[in-house]
Steps between C-alpha positions, in 0.01 A plus 500: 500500500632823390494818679211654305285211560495541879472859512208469266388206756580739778313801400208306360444325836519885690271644228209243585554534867422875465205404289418254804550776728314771355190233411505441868 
């Protein structure tokens, strides 16, 4: 796995749990 591919991973993971939070 390259660098790109986790940072993607990373910020796609914090993106939903602001969705998450602001749902809640």
């Amino acid at each position: 796995m390259n660098d790109t591919a986790l940072l993607n991973s990373l910020l796609f993971i914090v993106f939903h749990g602001e969705i998450w939070f602001l749902a809640l």
